[in-house]
MIDOSE-1310 file (N, C-alpha, C; in nm, 2 decimals, decimal comma, always signed):
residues 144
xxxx	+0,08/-0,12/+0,00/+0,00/+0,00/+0,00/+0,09/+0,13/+0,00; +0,05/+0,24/-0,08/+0,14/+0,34/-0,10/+0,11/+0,46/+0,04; +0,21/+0,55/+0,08/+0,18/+0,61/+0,18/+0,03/+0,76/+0,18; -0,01/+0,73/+0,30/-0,18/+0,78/+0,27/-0,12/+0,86/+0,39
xxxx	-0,25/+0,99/+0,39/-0,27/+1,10/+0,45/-0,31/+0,99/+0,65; -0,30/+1,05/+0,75/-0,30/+1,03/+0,89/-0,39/+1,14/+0,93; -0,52/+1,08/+1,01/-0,58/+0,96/+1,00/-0,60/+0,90/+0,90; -0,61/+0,76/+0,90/-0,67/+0,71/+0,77/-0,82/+0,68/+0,86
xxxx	-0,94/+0,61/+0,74/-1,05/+0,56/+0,81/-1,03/+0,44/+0,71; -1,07/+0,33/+0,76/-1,15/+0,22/+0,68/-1,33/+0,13/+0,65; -1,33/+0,18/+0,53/-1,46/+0,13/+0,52/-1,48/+0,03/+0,45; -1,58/-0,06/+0,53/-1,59/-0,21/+0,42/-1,74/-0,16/+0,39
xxxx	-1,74/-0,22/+0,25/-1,85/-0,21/+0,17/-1,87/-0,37/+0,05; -2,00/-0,41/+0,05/-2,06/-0,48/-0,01/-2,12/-0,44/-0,13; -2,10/-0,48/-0,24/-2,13/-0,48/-0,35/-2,24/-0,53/-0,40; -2,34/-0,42/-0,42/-2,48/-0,51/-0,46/-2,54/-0,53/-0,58
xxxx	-2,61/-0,62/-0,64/-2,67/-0,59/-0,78/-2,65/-0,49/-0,84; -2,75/-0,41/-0,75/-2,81/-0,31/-0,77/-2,73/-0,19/-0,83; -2,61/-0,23/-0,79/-2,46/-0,08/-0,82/-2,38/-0,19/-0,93; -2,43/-0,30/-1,00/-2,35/-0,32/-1,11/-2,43/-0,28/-1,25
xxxx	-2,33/-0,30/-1,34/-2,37/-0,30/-1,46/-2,38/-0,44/-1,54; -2,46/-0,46/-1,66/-2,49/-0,58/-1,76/-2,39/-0,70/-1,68; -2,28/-0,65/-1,66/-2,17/-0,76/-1,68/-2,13/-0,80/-1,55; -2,20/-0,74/-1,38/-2,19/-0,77/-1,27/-2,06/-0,67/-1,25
xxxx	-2,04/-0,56/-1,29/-1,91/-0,51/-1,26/-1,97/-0,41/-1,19; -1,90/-0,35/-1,04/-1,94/-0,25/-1,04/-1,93/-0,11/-1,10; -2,09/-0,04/-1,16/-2,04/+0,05/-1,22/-1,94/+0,15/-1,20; -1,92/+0,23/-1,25/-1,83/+0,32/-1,23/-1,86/+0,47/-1,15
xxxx	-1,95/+0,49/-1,16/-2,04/+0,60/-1,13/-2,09/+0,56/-0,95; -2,05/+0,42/-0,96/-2,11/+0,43/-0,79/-1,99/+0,43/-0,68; -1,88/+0,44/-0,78/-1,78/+0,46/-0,69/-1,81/+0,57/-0,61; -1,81/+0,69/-0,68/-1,88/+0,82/-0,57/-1,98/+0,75/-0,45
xxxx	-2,08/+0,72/-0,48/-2,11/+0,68/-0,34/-2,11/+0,59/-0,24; -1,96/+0,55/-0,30/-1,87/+0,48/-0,20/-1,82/+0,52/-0,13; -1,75/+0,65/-0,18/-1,68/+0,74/-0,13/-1,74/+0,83/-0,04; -1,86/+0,86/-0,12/-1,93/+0,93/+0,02/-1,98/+0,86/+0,17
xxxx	-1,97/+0,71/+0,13/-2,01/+0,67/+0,25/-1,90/+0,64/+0,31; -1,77/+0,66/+0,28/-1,68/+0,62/+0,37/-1,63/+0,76/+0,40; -1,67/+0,88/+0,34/-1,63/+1,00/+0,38/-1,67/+1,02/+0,54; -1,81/+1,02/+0,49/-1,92/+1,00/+0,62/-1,87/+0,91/+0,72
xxxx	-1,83/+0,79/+0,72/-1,75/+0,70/+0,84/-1,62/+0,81/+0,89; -1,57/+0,84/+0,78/-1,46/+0,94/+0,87/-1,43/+1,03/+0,94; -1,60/+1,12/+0,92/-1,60/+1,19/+1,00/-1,67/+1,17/+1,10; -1,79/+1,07/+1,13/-1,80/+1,03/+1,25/-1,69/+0,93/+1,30
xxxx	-1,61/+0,89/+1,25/-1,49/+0,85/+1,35/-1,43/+0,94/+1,43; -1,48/+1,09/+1,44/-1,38/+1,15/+1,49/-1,50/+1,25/+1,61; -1,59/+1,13/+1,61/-1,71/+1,14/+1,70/-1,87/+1,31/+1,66; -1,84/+1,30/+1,54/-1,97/+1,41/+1,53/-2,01/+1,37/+1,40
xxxx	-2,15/+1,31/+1,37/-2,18/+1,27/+1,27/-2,17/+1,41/+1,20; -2,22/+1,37/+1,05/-2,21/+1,50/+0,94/-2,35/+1,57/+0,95; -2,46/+1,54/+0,99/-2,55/+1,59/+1,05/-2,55/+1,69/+1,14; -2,47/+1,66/+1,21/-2,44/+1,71/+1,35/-2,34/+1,90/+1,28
xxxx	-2,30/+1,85/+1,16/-2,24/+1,95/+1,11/-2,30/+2,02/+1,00; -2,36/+2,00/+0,93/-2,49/+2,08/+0,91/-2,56/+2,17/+0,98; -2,57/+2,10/+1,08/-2,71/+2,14/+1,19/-2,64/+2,29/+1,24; -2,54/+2,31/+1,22/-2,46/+2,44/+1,29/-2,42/+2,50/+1,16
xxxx	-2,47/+2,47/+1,11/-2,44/+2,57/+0,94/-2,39/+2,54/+0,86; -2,28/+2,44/+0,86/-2,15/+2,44/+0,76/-2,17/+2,33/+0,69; -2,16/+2,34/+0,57/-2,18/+2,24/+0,46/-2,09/+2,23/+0,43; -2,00/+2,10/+0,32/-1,90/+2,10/+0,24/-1,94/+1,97/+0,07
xxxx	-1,99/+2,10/-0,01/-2,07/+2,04/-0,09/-1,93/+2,01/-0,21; -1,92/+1,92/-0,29/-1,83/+1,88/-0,32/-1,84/+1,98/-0,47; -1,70/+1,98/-0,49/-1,68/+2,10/-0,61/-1,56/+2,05/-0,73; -1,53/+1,92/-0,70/-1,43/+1,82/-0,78/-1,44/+1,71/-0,74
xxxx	-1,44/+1,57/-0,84/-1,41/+1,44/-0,76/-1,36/+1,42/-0,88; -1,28/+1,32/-0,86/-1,22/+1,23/-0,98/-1,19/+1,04/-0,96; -1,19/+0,99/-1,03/-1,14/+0,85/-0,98/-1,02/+0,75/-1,12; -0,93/+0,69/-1,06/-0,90/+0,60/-1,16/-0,92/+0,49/-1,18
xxxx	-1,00/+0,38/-1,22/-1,02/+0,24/-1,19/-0,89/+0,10/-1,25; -0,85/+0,06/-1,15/-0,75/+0,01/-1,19/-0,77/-0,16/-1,26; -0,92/-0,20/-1,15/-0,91/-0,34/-1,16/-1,09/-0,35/-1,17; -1,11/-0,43/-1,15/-1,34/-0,43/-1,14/-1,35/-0,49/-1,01
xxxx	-1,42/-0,43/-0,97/-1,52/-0,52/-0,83/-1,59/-0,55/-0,89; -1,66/-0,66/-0,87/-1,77/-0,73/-0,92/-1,91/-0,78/-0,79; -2,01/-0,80/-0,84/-2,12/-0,80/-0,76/-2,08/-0,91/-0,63; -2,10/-0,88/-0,53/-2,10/-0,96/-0,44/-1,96/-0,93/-0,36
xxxx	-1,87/-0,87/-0,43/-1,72/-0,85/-0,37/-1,71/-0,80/-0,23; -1,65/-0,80/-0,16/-1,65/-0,71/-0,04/-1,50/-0,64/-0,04; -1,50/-0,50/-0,10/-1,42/-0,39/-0,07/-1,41/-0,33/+0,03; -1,29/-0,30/+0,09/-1,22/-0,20/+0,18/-1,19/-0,06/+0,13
xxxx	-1,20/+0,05/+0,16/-1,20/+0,17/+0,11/-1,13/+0,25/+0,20; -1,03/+0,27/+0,17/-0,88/+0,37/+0,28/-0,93/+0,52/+0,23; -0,92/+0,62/+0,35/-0,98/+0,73/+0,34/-0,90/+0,84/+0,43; -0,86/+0,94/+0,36/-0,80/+1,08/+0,43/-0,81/+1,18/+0,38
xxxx	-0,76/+1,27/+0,43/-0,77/+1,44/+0,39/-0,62/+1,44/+0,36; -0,59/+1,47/+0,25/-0,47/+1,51/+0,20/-0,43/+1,68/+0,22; -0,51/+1,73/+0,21/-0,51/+1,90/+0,18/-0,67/+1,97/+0,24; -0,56/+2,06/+0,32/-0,66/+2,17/+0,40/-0,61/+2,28/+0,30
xxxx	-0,69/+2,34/+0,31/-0,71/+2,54/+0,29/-0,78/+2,62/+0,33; -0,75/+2,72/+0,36/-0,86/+2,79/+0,40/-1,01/+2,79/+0,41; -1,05/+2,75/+0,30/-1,20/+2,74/+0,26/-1,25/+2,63/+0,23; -1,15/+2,50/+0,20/-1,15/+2,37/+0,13/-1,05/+2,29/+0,18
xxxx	-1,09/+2,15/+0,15/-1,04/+2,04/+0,18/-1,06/+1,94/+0,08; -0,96/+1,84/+0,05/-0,96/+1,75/-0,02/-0,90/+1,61/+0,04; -1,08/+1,50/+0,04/-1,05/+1,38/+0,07/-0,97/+1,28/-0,06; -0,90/+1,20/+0,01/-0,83/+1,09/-0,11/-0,90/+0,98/-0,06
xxxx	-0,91/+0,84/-0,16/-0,99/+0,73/-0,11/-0,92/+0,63/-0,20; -0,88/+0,51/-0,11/-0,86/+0,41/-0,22/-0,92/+0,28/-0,16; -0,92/+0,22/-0,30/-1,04/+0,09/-0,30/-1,00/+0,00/-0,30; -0,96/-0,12/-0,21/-0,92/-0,25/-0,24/-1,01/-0,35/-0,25
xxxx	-0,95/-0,48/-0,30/-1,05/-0,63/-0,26/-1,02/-0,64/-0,09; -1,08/-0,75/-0,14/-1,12/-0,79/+0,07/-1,00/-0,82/+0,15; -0,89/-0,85/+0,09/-0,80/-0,88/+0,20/-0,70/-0,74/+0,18; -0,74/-0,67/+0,09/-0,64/-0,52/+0,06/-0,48/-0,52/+0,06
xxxx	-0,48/-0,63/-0,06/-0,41/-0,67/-0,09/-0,39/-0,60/-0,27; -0,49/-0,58/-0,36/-0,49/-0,53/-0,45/-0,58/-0,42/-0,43; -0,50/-0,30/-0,56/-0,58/-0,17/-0,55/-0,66/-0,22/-0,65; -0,83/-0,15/-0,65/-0,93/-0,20/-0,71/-0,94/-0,02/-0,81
xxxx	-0,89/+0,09/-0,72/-0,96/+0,19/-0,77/-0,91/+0,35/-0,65; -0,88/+0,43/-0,74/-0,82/+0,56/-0,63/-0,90/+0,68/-0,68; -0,90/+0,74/-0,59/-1,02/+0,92/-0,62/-0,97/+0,99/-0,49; -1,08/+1,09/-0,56/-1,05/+1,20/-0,46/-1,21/+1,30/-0,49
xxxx	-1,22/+1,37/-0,36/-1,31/+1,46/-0,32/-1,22/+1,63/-0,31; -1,28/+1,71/-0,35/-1,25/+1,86/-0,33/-1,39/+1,89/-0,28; -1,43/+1,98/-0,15/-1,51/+2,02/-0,10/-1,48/+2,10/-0,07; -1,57/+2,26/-0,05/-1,56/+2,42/+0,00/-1,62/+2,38/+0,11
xxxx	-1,61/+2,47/+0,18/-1,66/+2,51/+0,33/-1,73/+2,64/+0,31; -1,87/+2,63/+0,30/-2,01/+2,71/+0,29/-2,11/+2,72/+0,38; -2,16/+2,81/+0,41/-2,21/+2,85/+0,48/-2,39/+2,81/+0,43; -2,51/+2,82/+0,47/-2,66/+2,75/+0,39/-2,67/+2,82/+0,33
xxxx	-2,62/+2,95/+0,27/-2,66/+3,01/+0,14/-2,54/+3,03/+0,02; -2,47/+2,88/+0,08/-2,34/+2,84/-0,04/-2,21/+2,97/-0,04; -2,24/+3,03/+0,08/-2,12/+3,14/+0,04/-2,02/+3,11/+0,13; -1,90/+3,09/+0,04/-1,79/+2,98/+0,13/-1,75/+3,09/+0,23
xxxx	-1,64/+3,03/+0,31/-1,63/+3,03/+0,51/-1,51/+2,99/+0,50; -1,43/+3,06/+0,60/-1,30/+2,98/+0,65/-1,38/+2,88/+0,76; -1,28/+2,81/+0,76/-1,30/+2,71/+0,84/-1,34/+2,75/+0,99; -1,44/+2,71/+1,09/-1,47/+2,77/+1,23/-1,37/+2,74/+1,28
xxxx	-1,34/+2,79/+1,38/-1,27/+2,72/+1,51/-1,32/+2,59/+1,57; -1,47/+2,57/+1,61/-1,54/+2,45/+1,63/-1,50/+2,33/+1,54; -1,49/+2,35/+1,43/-1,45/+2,25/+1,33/-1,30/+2,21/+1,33; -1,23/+2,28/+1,34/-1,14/+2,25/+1,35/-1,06/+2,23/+1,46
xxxx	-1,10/+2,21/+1,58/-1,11/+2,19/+1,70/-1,09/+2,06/+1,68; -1,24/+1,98/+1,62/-1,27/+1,87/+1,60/-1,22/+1,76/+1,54; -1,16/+1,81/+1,44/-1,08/+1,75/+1,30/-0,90/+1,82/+1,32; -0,86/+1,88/+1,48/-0,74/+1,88/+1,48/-0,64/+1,76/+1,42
xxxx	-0,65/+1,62/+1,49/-0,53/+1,49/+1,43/-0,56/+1,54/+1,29; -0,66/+1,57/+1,19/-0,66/+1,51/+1,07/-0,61/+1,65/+0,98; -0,58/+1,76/+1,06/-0,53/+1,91/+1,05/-0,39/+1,91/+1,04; -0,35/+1,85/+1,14/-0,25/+1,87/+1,11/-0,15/+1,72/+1,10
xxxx	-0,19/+1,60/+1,06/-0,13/+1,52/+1,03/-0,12/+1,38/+1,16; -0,19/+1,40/+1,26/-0,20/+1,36/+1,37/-0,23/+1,22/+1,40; -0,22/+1,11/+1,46/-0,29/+1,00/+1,48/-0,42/+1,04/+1,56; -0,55/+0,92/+1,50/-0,67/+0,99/+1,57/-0,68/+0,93/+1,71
């Protein structure tokens, strides 16, 4: 495994019909919400669901994603999905994610998330203090 941003999170995820294509492959398009669901695991790993971050104003609606697929999950697979913040900014943050098979032993698939930090009528925000309080280990490179 190549060196990843600190914390990492790990999320296992099951592959269902439902997110394949003709050929039992997972589409490609659902990798995003793979990613979002392991985004979401990472930050309640750090104990405040994303809800919970909302609810005080702050949104981080996504403003880039990209992915490269290296290998196919296929229906029924059970993937592992490594997850961190590579880059803070002021206003923005960008998660990286990579996808293996079940023993995460082969890469399956790598992306990334760019999200602003907005306020509910989309007008971006430096980051609060509260927030970054929160997400200190993952700020500054930290173990969680």
């Amino acid at each position: 495994m190549s060196p990843f941003p600190v914390p990492e999170y790990w999320h296992e995820h099951r592959v269902s019909y439902g997110e394949t294509d003709t050929m039992g492959v997972l589409y490609y398009a659902e990798y995003l919400h793979i990613f979002e669901r392991s985004r979401n695991g990472w930050v309640r790993a750090f104990g405040t669901p994303y809800k919970a971050i909302e609810e005080r104003g702050l949104f981080l609606p996504v403003r880039e994603a990209g992915c490269r697929y290296r290998h196919s999950a296929r229906y029924d697979d059970l993937v592992q999905v490594r997850t961190g913040v590579n880059q803070w900014r002021r206003a923005s943050l960008t998660f990286l994610y990579e996808v293996y098979d079940e023993s995460r032993g082969r890469l399956l698939a790598e992306g990334f998330t760019q999200h602003a930090c907005v306020d509910g009528t989309g007008r971006p925000l430096a980051w609060p203090s509260w927030f970054l309080e929160i997400f200190r280990p993952a700020c500054s490179g930290e173990s969680a």
